[in-house]
C-alpha positions in Angstrom: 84.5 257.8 237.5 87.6 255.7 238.5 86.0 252.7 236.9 86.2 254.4 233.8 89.8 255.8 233.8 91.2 252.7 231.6 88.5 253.4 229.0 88.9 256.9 229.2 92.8 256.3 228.4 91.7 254.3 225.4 89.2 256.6 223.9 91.2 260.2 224.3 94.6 258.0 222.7 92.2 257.2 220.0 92.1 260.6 219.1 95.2 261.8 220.7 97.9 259.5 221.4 99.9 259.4 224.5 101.5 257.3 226.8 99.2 255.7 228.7 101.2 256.2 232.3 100.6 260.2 231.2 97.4 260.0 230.6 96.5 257.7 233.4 98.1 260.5 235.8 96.5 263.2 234.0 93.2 261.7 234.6 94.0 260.8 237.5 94.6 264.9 238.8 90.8 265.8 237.3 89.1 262.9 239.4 87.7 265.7 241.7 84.4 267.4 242.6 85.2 270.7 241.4 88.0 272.1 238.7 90.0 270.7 237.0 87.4 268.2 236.4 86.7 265.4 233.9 82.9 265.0 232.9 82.3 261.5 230.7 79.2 260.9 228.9 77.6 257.4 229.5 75.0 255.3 227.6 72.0 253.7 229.8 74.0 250.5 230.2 77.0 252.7 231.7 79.1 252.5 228.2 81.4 255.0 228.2 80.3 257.7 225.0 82.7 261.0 225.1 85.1 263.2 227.9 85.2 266.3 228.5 87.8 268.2 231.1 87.3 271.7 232.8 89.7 273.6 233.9 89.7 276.8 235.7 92.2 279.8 233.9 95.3 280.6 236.3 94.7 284.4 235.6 91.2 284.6 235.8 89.1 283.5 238.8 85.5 284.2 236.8 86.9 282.0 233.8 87.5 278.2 232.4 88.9 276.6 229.6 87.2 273.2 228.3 89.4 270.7 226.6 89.6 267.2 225.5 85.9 266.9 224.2 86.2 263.7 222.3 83.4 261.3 221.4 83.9 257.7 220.1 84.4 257.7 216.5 81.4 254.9 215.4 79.1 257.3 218.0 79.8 260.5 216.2 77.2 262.7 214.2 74.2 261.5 216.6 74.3 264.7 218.6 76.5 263.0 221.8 79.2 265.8 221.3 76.5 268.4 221.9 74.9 267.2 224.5 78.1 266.5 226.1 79.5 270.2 226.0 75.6 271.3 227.1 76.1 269.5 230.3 80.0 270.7 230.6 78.6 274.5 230.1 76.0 274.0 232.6 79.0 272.4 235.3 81.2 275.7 234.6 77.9 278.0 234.9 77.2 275.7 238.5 80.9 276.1 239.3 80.3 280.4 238.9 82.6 281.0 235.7 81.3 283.5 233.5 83.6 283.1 230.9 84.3 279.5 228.8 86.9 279.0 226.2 86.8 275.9 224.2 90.4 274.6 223.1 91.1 272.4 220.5 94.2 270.7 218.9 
């Protein structure tokens, strides 16, 4: 995924503006193979379509918050959001959490 970071940047400020040195590091923590992960959505030709980020709770060890589930504005209402949290649910149920909390701003 660290071909996609700068993209990533662009398309989460789109919805949520930062400064891109934050978000660039905040990315950067998440570019892991287990929690806190980011999960991107891609088209066939590798264009980037939505993020996702999962995070494991600090008190709770069998749960995980998702955050930052964002799809590109002209690709919304074609079902990309769902399938997007589908395959973030099924990453938390790989990862063993049994409980998911969605948070949104």
């Amino acid at each position: 995924m660290p071909e996609f970071i700068e993209e990533c940047i662009e398309l989460l400020n789109e919805e949520w503006p930062k400064s891109i040195n934050i978000r660039r590091i905040s990315i950067q923590k998440t570019l892991n193979n287990k929690p806190p992960l980011s999960i991107i959505l891609l088209e066939k030709e590798n264009k980037l379509i939505g993020h996702a980020r999962l995070c494991p709770l600090p008190q709770n060890e069998n749960g995980c918050w998702i955050e930052s589930v964002v799809i590109w504005k002209n690709l919304r209402g074609k079902g990309f959001g769902r399938t997007l949290m589908k395959g973030i649910e099924m990453c938390a149920k790989e990862f063993g959490f049994k409980e998911t909390k969605l948070i949104s701003t």
